[in-house]
Structure formats: structure tokens, C-alpha cells
N, C-alpha and C positions, 0 to 999 in steps of 0.2 A: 232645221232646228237651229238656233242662235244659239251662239256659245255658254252667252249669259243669262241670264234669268233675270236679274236687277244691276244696273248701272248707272251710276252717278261718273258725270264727268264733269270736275272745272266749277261743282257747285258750288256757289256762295251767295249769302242772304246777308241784308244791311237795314237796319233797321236804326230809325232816328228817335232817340231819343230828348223831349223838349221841343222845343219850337225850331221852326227855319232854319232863323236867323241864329240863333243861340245855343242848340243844341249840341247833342253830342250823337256822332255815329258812332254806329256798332257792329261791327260785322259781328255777327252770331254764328255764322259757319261759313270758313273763308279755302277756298280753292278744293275741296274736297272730292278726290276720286276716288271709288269703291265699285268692286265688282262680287256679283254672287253667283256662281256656274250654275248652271241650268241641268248638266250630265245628270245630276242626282238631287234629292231634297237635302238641303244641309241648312244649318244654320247660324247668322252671322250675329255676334251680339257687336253693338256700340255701346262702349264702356266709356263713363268719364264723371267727375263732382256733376252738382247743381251748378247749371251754369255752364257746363261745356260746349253745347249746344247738340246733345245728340237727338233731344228733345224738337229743336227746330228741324231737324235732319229729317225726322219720323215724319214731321208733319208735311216738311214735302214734298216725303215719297206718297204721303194719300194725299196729296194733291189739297190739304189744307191751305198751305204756303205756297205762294208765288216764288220762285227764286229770284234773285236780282239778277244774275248771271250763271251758265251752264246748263246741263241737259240731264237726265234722267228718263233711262229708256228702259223698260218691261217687254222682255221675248223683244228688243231690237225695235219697238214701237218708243216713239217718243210721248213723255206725258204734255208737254208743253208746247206743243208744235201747234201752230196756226194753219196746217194745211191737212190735208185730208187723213197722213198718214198716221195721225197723232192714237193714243188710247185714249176713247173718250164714252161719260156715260157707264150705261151697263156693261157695256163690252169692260171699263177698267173693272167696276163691281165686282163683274165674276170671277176678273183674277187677278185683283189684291183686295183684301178684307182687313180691319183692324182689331184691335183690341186695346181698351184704354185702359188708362190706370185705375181709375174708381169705375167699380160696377155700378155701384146708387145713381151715380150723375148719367151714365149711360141708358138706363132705364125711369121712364118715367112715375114717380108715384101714382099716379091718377089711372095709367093704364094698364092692365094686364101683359102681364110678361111672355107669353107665349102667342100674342098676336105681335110681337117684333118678330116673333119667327115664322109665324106664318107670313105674316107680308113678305118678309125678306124674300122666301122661296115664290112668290107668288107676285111679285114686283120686279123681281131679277129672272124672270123667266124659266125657274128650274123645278114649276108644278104650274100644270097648268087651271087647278083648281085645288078649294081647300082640303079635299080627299086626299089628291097628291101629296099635297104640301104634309099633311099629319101623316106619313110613311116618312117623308123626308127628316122632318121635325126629330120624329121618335127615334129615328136610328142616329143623328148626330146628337140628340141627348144623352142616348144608351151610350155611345163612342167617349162621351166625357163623364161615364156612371151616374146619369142621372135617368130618371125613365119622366114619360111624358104625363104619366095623371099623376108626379111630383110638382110638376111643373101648372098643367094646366090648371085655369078658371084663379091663379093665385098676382100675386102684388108685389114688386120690390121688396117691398119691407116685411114679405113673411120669409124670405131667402136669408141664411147669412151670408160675408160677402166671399167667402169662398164659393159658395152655392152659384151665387150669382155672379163670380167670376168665373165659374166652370157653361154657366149657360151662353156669355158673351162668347166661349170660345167655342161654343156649339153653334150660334148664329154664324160665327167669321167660316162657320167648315161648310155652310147650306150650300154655296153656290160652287164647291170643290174649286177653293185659290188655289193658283199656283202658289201665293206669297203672301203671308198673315205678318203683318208689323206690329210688332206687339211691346207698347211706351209701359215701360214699367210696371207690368201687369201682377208682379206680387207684392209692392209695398203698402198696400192699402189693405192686405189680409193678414190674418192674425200669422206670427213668427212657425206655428206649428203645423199650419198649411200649405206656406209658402212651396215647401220641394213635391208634394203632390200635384201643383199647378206647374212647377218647370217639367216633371216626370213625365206629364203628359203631353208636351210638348215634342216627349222625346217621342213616346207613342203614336202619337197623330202624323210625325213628320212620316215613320215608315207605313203607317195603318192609309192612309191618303195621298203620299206623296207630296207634301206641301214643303215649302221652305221659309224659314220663319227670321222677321228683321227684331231683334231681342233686345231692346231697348232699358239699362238697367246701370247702378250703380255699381252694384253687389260684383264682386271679381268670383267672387267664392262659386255661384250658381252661373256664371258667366265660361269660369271655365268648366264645370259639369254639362253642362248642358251645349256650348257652342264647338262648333267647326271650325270656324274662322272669328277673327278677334279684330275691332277697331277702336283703339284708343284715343280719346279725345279731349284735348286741353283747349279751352280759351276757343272753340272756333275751328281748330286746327285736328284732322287725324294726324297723329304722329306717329300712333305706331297701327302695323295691320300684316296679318297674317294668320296661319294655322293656329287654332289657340295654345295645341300644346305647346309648340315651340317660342310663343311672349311669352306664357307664364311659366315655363319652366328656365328659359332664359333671355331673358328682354334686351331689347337694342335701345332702347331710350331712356332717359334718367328717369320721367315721369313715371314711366311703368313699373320702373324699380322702386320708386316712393309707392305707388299705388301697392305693390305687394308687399313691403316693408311693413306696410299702417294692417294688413290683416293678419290677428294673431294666430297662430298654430299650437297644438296640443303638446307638442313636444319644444315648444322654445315660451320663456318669459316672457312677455311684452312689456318691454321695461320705458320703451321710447314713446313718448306724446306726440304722436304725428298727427296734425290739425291742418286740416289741409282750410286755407283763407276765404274771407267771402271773396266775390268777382271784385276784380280791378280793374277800370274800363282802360289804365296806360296798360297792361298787361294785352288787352282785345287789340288794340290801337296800335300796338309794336310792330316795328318795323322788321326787324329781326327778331332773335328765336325769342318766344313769348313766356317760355322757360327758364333762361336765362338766369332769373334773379333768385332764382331755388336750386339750381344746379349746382350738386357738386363735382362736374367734370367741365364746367366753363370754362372755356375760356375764351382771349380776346377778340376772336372771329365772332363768337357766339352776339356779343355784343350787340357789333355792328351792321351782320350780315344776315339774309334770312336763309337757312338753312337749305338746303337741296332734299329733294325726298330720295332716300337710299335706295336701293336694290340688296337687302340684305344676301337672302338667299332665294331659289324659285320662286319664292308665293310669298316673300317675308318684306316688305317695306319699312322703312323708319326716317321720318323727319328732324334727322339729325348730323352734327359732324360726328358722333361718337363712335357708328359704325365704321367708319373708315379707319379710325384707332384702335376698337377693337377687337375689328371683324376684317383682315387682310383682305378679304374674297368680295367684301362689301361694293368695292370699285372698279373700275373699269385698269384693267393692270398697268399700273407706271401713274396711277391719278394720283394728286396731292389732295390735302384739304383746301389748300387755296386753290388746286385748279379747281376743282368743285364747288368753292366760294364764287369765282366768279364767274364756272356755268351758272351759280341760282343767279347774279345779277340782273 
């Protein structure tokens, strides 16, 4: 058995914006390493604005997006490998499954909703006929409280979109993944449904055994819900580790903005914290991409691209701040410039 269950190494995607000659690159997710253990089902959110690129991140762990450079491997199999060893086809199907943000766009109007699930089962190999498949069907409906003559003979649009967010994640359970990626899967349902769609999440992960990539803005349902935490500015994880220990004490300024801007029951929110649209010099930066929002900058930040930390066991931060704030951050007797000019 392989250590890991999902790994990202060195990934990064660039995408041109404009013409050839004229345009502008963009790295949209730049050097990006991440690991999710395999020992148990847990699950990893990537947190950051519009625009951070966790969004492209989602898309090519299913293999939507090509990478420019880097690898990403499942159970130790590579997705993008040209040679035999690669995950490819049904073999990936059966273990990783998605879940998108809009249900309506995922289901067709014209066609009835419970033949995506039956093909599913019956396409991917896990019935070998429609008899099978409707056992299959019915028990990953009932798993997400829906039963199947709710479901059968009906249309998108007799569903609401919780309804029909609940049956997407009863398609992603047909073929038993080891790894459901799921891009923002409650902003498009109504505010009073949204924690029954993460709750289940929490259910399914022990009830199957699956481990879920949780793709989301929300810090709030990010740390309810997640194991592990990756934060993401511009491109860049910056911060990553156990969630309770980023959002109970964060190694990087960003993080700290990010839970400054959510208000609390017991504190005023007296601060307007706006977080900007993209700035492509921000994408484009040579050094820390942060920099120009930081209140603990300084002159290295400027010039130099930050080193990725070793906070603690399992805790990373793409910062010099750990080493100022966190003694143990470094390797004992390191400076911040020796560390400026490791990252060189």
C-alpha cells in the first residue's frame, strides 16, 4: 500500500492570456506540492479568493487540465505519464469521481436523472446489468437520504438544487472512489442547506471510506469539515497543514487576513477587509506575491521568493515569517538570509 492516496509534486499550469506575440502569461498554479495519506479517509480542503487557482488545481487532479510541468500520482500511479504505468480510463473512473459546483449544468435537461446513474454503474463496470445497477443506484441514493422512486422516471428541473446536489454525490459514491474532488460543491445551494451537504461529507467519508479533495472559499465549513488545510494565494500554497493548527494559529500573514475578514459571535467586525480583484503583477512576481498586503514585510520579502517552511511535523508555510516567529521553524543556527539564498 502507498503512503499516499493523492500527490501533487512541482505542479504548475500557465496559461496565456491574448495573442503569441502580445499577450500575457499566467501561471494560475505555480510549484505546488501536496500530499493526502492514504492510512485513513480524511479530507483535505484548498482554501483561497476567486482567482487563487484552486479551481485549476481541482481540475487537474481529474484530469481536466493538462499541467505545464509536474506530476500527480493516485495510490503512487501517475496521471500523466505516457508509459504503461500511468491511471488511465476506467481504471482512474473507479477511483476518483467528481462533484461540481452547479448540479443543473451537470445534469442534462432533456434527460432523465437516474439514467446518469445507471450508466455510471453500468459503464464503469460495477453492475453488470440494469437489475444490478438499480441495487446499486438505490443504496448510494438511500446513503445521501434520498430513495430511488424519488429519483426515478423524473428531470433536473423537478429537483431542487440541494436535491440535485445530493444525487451528484450519490453518482461520485456508484463506482466506491477512493477520492471524490469536490470544486465548490455548496455555493450554488441555498445558505440553509449548505452544512447538510458538508455534514454528509463527513458521513460518507467514514460510512465508505473515501477521501474527499474540498474545494471552497468558505474558511468557516473548511475548518468544520477538513483534516488537512491548503491555502492559496495568486497561484501559490502558502500555507498547508492540520487544519486545526492554521486556523487556530497561522504561520502566514495571508491566513491571518483570511481569518481577520470572518466575523465571530463574540467580537464586532468593525474592519472592511476587501480582499482585491486578480492582479496579473501580483501572478507574475518574482518574489513573495504577498508582499504588497503584508503587515510583517520586509526588505527580503521584496526581492526574494520565499523558501517553503517546515513549520512543524505536518505544518508548511511559504514564508520568512516562520522563522521569526516560530524558532523550531528552521533548521538550528539558520538565518533568514541563509534561507533567502537556499530559495535562490
Amino acid at each position: 500500500m502507498s503512503e499516499n492516496l493523492l500527490e501533487l509534486r512541482n505542479v504548475t499550469k500557465v496559461f496565456r492570456i491574448g495573442g503569441l506575440v502580445f499577450g500575457t502569461r499566467l501561471v494560475a498554479v505555480d510549484d505546488v506540492s501536496l500530499s493526502l495519506p492514504a492510512a485513513e479517509p480524511s479530507i483535505l480542503s484548498i482554501v483561497g479568493e476567486s482567482g487563487s487557482g484552486k479551481t485549476t488545481l481541482a481540475r487537474i487532479i481529474l484530469e481536466l487540465e493538462q499541467p505545464t510541468s509536474g506530476d500527480v500520482l493516485i495510490d503512487d500511479h501517475p496521471l500523466f505519464s505516457k508509459g504503461g504505468d500511468g491511471l488511465k480510463g476506467r481504471e482512474y473512473y473507479r477511483a476518483v469521481q467528481p462533484i461540481f459546483q452547479n448540479p443543473f449544468e451537470a445534469f442534462s435537461a432533456r434527460k432523465k436523472v437516474d439514467r446518469y446513474l445507471f450508466n455510471a454503474a453500468i459503464r464503469l463496470g460495477i453492475a453488470a446489468n440494469r437489475k444490478e445497477a438499480r441495487e446499486i443506484v438505490a443504496e448510494v441514493l438511500e446513503s445521501v437520504g434520498l430513495d430511488l422512486s424519488r429519483v426515478e422516471g423524473k428531470y433536473a428541473n423537478q429537483f431542487s438544487g440541494g436535491e440535485l446536489q445530493r444525487i451528484s454525490v450519490a453518482r461520485s459514491l456508484i463506482p466506491r472512489p477512493k477520492l471524490i474532488v469536490a470544486d465548490e460543491p455548496v455555493s450554488m445551494i441555498d445558505a440553509s442547506l449548505r452544512m447538510n451537504i458538508v455534514n454528509l461529507f463527513l458521513e460518507l467519508k467514514e460510512r465508505y471510506k473515501v477521501s474527499f479533495v474540498y474545494i471552497t472559499h468558505d474558511l468557516s465549513t473548511a475548518y468544520y469539515v477538513s483534516d488537512y488545510i491548503a491555502i492559496m494565494y495568486r497561484g501559490s500554497v502558502v500555507e498547508y497543514g492540520p487544519s486545526d493548527q492554521i486556523l487556530t494559529d497561522s504561520a502566514h500573514p495571508y491566513t491571518e487576513l483570511l481569518l481577520d475578514s470572518v466575523p465571530t459571535v463574540d467580537h464586532k467586525w468593525e474592519r472592511d477587509v476587501k480582499l482585491p480583484d486578480i492582479e496579473i503583477k501580483e501572478f507574475q512576481a518574482q518574489a513573495c506575491k504577498f508582499a504588497k498586503r503584508c503587515k510583517y514585510v520586509q526588505a527580503i520579502c521584496e526581492n526574494t521568493a520565499p523558501p517553503m517552511v517546515q513549520v512543524s511535523d505536518e505544518r508548511q508555510a511559504l514564508c520568512f515569517k516562520p522563522v521569526d516567529f516560530a524558532p523550531n521553524a528552521s533548521e538550528p543556527g539558520q538565518t533568514i538570509e541563509g534561507l533567502a539564498s537556499a530559495g535562490k
